[in-house]
C-alpha positions in Angstrom: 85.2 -12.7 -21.5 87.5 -15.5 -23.4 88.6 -14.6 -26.7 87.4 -17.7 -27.6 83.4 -16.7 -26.4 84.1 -13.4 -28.2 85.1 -14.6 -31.7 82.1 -17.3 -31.6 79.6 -14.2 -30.7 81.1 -12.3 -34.1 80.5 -15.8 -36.4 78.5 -13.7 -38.2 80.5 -10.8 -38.7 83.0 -13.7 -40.0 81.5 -15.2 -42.2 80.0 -11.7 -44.3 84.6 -11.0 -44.4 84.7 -14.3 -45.8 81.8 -14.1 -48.2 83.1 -10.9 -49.6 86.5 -12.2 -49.9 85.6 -15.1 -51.9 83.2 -12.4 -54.2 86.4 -9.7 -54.8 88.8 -12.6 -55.1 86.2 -13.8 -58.3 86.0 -10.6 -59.8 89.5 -9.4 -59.1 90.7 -12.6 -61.0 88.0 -11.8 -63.7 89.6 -8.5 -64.3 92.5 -9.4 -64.8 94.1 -7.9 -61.4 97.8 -10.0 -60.8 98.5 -12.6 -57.9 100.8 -11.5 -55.9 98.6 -8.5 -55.4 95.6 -10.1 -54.7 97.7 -11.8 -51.7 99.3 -8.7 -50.3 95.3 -7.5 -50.4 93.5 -10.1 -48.7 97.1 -9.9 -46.1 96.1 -6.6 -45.6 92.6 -7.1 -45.1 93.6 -10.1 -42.6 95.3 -8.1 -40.9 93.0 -4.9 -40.6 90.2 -7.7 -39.8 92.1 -9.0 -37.0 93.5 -5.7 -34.7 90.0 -4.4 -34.9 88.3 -7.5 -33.5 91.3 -7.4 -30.8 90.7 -3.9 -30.0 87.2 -4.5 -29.9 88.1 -7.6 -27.6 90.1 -5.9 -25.7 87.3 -3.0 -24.7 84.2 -5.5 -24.2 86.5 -7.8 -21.9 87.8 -4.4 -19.8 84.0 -3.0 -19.9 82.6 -6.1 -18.4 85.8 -6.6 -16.3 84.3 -3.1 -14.7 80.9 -4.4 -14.2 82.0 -7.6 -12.3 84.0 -5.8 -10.1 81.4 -3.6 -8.9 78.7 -6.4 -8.5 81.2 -7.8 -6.5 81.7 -5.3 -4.0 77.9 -4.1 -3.8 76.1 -5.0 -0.8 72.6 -4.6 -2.8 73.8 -6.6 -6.1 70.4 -5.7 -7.7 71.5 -2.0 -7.7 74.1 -2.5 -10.4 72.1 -0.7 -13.2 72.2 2.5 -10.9 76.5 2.5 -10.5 77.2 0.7 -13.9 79.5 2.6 -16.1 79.1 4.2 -19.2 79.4 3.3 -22.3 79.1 4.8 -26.3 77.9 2.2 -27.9 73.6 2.5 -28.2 73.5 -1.8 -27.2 75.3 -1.0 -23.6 72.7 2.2 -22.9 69.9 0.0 -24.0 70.5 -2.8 -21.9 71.3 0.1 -18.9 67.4 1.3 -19.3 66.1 -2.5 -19.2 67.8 -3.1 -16.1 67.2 -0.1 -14.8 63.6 -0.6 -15.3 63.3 -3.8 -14.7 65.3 -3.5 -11.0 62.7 -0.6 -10.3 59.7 -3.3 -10.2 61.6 -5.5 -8.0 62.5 -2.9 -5.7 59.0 -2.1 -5.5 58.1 -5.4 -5.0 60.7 -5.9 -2.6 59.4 -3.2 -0.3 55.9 -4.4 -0.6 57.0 -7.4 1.0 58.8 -5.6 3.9 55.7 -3.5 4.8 53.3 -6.5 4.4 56.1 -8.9 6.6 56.1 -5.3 9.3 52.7 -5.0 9.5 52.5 -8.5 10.4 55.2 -8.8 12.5 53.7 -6.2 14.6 50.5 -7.8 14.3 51.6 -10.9 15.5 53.5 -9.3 18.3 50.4 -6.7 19.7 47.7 -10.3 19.3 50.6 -12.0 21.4 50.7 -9.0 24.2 46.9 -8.8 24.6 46.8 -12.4 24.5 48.3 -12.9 27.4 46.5 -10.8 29.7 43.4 -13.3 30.3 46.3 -16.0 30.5 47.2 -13.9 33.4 43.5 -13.4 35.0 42.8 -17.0 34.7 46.1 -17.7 36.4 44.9 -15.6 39.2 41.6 -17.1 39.3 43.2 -20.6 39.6 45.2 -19.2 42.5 43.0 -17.0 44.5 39.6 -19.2 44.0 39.1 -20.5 47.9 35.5 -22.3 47.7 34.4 -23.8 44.6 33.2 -27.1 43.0 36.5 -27.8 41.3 39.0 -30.1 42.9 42.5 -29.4 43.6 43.5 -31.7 40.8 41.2 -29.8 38.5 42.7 -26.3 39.3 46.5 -28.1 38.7 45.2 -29.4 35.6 44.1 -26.3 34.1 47.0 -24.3 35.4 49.1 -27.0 33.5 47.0 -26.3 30.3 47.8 -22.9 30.5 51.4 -22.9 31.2 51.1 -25.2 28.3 49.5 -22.1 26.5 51.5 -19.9 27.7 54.5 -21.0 26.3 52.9 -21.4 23.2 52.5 -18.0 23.2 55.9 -17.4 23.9 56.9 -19.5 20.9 55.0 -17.2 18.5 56.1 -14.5 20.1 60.3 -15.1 20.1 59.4 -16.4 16.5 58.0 -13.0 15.5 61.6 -11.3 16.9 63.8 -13.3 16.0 65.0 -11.6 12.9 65.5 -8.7 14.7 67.1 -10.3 18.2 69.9 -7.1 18.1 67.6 -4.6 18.6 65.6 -6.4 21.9 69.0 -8.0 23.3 71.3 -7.2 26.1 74.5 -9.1 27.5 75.5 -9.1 31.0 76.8 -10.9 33.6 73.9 -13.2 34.4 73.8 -16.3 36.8 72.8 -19.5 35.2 71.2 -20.7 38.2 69.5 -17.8 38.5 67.8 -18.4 35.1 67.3 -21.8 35.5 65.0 -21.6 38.6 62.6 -19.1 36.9 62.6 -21.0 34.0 61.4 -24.1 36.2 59.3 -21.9 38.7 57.6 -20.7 35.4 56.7 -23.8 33.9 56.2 -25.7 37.5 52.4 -26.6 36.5 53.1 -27.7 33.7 56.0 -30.1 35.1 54.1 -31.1 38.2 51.1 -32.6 36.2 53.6 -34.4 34.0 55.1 -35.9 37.0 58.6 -33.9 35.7 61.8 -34.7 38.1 64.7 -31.7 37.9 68.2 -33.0 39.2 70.1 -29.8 39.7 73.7 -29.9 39.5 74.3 -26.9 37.9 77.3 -24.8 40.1 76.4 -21.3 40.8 78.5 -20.1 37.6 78.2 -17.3 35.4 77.9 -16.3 31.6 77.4 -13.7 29.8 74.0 -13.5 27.8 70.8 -11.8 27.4 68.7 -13.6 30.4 65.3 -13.1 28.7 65.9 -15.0 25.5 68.3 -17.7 27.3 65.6 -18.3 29.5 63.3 -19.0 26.6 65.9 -21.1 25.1 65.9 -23.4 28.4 62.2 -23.6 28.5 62.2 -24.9 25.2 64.6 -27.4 25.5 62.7 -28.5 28.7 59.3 -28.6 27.4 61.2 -31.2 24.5 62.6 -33.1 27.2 58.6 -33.6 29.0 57.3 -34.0 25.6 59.2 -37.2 24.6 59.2 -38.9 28.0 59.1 -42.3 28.7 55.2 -42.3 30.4 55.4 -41.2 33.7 58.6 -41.5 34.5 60.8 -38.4 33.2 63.9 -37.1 35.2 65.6 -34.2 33.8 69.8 -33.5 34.9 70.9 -30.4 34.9 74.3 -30.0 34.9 77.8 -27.4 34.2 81.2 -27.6 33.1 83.7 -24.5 33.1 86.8 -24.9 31.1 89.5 -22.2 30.1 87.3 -20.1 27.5 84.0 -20.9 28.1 81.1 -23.0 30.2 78.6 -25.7 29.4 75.1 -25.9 30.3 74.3 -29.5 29.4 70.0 -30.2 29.8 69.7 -34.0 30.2 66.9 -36.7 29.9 65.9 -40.5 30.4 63.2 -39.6 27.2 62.7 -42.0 24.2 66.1 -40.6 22.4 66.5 -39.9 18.7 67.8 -41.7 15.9 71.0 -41.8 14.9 70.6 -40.8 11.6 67.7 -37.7 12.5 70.2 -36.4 15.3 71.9 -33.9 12.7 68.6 -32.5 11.5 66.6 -31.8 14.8 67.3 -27.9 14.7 65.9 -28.0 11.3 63.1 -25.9 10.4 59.9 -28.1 10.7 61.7 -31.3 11.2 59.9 -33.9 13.6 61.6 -36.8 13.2 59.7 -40.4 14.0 59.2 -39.5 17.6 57.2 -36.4 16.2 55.3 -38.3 14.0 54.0 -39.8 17.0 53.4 -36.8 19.4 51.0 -34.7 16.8 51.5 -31.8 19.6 55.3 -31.5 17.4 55.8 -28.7 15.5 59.6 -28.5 14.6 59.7 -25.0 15.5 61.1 -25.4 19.2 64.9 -26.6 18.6 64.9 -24.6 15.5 63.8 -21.6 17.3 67.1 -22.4 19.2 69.5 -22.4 17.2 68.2 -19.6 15.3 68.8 -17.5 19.2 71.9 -18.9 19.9 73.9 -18.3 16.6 72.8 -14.8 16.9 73.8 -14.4 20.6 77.3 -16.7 20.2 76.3 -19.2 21.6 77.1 -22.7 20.7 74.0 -25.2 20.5 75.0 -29.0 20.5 72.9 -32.1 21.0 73.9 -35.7 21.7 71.3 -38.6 22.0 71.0 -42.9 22.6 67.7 -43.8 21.3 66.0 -45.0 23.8 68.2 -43.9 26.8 69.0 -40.3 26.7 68.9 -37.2 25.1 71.6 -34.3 25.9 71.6 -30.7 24.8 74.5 -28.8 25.5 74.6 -24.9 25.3 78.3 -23.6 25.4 78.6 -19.5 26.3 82.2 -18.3 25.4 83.9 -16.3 27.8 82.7 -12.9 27.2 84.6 -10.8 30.5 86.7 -9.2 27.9 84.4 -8.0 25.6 81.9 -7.6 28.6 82.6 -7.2 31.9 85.1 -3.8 32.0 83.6 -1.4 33.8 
């Protein structure tokens, strides 16, 4: 609190000094009273005036000074009514009840919201579970069904559809969790070619009825990560990759680079590309682009999903594209054998 601020907020207080100045000056004078007396009055006065409005300064700035402090080191600011200190004055206690008060309804509020946003979480995340268990019968029927009116390229259609569905699932599913990716999560030594074939194996349907060609040239090399969710993180990037092809013809490279402190995994198409100018924004929350304005299967979730993962399991997410030639996504682990790999 400036002096400045202070003395503005006491114009009031001021001007009454002033006014009653100005009315004892009249009637001093009226009555006779001598000038040099009347000055070393209103001196005194000036003076009195002034060390209380500096003391009063002085306590306001140092009170407030308090407050500040302690907001500033709370990790729930809104609790500041419940730690602020005290004061004598009736204005400070009133406006400690309001808050008070008023940070009691929002509290309440608050953890309405957190029980609704549980409840639905857990919801979501039961409907997803049960869900999937007549994805699994049907994928068995599809497999075991020997004599029947549907033609191979029926059965390979509708295994596609529900890979397709499948990962869809997944999607809401990982989206659910991943607020809470520290309490489902577990790094290890884990082999990226490993996680790359059941990622592939998983969504072979899918890639065979879009006519999908892998190059693998990923090394057998290692990281450290929590296989489940990188695996999800692949798939997604993959299922991009088919879903901006160039018609039939869609190769995806495969390909990694180990350096001094970490290794790249870099997932590489011959797709349609992306802008220039919508490259930055693809892990965006929603964002589609012009390509997705085109493919109304886009949601904007996939990439965001992503990068929502990786930041929370250190892993560095970057994406490099030629529109109309390529489009590169590159996923770079740190080395983690010193945090991770003692016995």
């Amino acid at each position: 609190m400036t002096l400045w601020n202070f003395l503005k907020d006491k114009i009031m207080l001021l001007l009454l000094h002033l006014l009653c100045m100005l009315g004892s000056f009249f009637y001093f004078s009226a009555c006779g009273v001598n000038t040099g007396q009347l000055f070393l009055f209103y001196m005194a006065w000036l003076f009195l005036l002034t060390v209380y409005l500096l003391v009063i300064w002085r306590q306001r700035s140092h009170y407030f000074h308090q407050i500040f402090q302690i907001l500033d080191t709370l990790d729930k600011p809104y609790l500041i009514s419940e730690v602020i200190p005290d004061s004598w004055r009736l204005e400070d206690r009133l406006y400690r009840s309001v808050l008070k008060d008023s940070n009691k309804s929002v509290i309440d509020a608050v953890h309405h919201m957190e029980t609704e946003s549980t409840e639905y979480k857990e919801f979501i995340e039961n409907w997803i579970h049960e869900v999937k268990l007549p994805l699994t019968s049907m994928n068995l029927m599809c497999d075991n069904r020997k004599a029947s009116a549907w033609t191979p390229k029926d059965t390979a259609l509708l295994k596609s559809h529900l890979s397709e569905l499948e990962n869809d699932v997944d999607k809401a599913l990982y989206f659910a969790r991943s607020d809470t990716v520290y309490q489902d999560y577990m790094i290890r030594e884990i082999s990226l070619e490993n996680v790359l074939m059941n990622v592939i194996q998983r969504s072979r349907p899918y890639l065979i009825q879009n006519h999908v060609r892998i190059d693998m040239q990923a090394e057998a090399k290692t990281v450290y990560c929590d296989d489940k969710w990188l695996e999800f993180m692949i798939n997604q990037i993959i299922l991009n990759a088919v879903k901006y092809k160039k018609q039939d013809n869609c190769l995806i490279t495969i390909r990694t680079r180990k350096e001094a402190c970490s290794t790249t995994l870099m997932i590489e198409d011959n797709g349609t590309g992306i802008r220039q100018e919508e490259l930055g924004r693809i892990f965006d929350k929603g964002f589609t682009g012009s390509n997705g304005r085109k493919n109304r299967r886009s949601t904007g979730i996939g990439l965001y999903l992503c990068r929502k993962l990786s930041r929370k399991l250190g892993i560095t997410l970057e994406a490099d594209s030629v529109e109309g030639e390529f489009t590169r996504i590159s996923l770079i682990f740190p080395d983690g054998s010193q945090y991770f790999g003692r016995e």
